[in-house]
N, C-alpha and C positions, 0 to 999 in steps of 0.2 A: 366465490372462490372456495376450494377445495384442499385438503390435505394434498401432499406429494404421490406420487404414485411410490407403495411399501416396496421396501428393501431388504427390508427382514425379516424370515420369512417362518424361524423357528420357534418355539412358544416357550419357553425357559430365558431366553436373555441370554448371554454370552459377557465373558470380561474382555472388555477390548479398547476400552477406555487410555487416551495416551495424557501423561503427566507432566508437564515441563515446570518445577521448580524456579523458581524468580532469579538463583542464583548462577541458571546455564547462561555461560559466554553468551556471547551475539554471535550470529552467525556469520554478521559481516560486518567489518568496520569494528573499531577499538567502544569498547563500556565507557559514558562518559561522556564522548567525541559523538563524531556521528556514525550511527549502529543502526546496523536492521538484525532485530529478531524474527527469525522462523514460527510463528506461534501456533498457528495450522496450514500447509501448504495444502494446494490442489491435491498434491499425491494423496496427503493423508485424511482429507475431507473425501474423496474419491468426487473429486471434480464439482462437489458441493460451493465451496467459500476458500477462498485463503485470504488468513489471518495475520498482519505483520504489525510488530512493536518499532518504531521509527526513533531510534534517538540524535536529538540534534544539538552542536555544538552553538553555542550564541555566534550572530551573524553569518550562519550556517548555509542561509540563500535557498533556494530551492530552484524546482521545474517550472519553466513558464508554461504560460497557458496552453492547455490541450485540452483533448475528448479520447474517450475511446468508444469504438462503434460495438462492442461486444460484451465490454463488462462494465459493471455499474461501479465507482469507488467510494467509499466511506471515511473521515477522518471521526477520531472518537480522541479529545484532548487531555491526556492522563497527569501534564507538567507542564510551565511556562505559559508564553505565548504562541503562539505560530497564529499568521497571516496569512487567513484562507481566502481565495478568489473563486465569488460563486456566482460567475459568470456575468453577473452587474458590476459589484462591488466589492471592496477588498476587507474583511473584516477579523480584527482583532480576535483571536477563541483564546479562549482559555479555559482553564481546567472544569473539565464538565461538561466544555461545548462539542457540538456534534453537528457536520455536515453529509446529507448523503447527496452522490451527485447519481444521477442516472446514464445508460447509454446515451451518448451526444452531450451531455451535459458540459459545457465547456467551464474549467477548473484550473487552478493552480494552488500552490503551497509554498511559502518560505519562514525560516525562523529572519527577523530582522531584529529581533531584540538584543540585548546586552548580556541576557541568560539565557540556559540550556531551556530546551524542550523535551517532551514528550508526547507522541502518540501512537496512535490506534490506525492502521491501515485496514479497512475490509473489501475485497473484491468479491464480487459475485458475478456470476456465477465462479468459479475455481478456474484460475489460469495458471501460469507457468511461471511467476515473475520474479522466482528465484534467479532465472538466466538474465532478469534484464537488469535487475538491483545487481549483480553481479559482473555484467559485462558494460555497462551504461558509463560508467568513466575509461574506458578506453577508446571509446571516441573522438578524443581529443585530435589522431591523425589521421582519421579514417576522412575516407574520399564522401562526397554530398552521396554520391550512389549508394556508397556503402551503409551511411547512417540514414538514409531514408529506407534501405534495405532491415535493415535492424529496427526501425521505430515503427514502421508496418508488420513485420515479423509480431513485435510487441504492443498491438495497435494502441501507440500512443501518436498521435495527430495534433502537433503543435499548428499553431495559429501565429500569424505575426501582430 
């Protein structure tokens, strides 16, 4: 295996470095409650990784099982418990623990505890999934078409 193919291309360095401070809002959802922080998106990785801070409320629940055929996800446990499902078995992490799932990897997440969570979302390569943490509760009316329409758009492939 090999380095990346270079990107940069000048011989001094550049300041270009972006800085997010512990104390910026969430970007979605209430601080506390359940929040996703922006931490690095696709845009800003240039299609590298995107980086998301997950905060969950006690009995918070989560996504049932799926896979995605394109990016790989990462949980990294910063607070609490949350009950990660790594495609066997369903196991307790806590702070410290760390699942990587790969392409196809069939996965889930829920906080079932009494207490709040925290963590670490990584996808790789860099996708788009500000529009789907964003639009993903409004499916509540949406027609089977429309939300298999949306969850292929965002390839997440639930499994029953």
């Amino acid at each position: 295996m090999s380095y990346p193919e270079q990107k940069y291309w000048g011989d001094n360095g550049e300041v270009s470095a972006d800085f997010r401070p512990q104390s910026t809002p969430p970007d979605l959802g209430e601080r506390g409650r359940d929040a996703i922080h922006y931490l690095a998106t696709t845009t800003t990785t240039q299609g590298e990784f995107g980086l998301y801070r997950v905060e969950m409320r006690a009995k918070a629940g989560g996504p049932k099982t799926h896979f995605h055929k394109t990016i790989s996800e990462s949980f990294y446990i910063l607070d609490g418990t949350v009950r990660l499902f790594d495609g066997a078995r369903w196991i307790d992490a806590r702070k410290g623990d760390f699942l990587h799932v790969p392409q196809g990897g069939l996965h889930a997440f829920r906080n079932d505890s009494d207490a709040p969570a925290d963590m670490l979302l990584l996808f790789t390569p860099g996708a788009p999934r500000e529009e789907y943490f964003e639009q993903v509760s409004q499916l509540a009316d949406a027609t089977d078409e429309e939300r298999a329409k949306f969850f292929d758009k965002h390839d997440s492939y639930f499994v029953e």
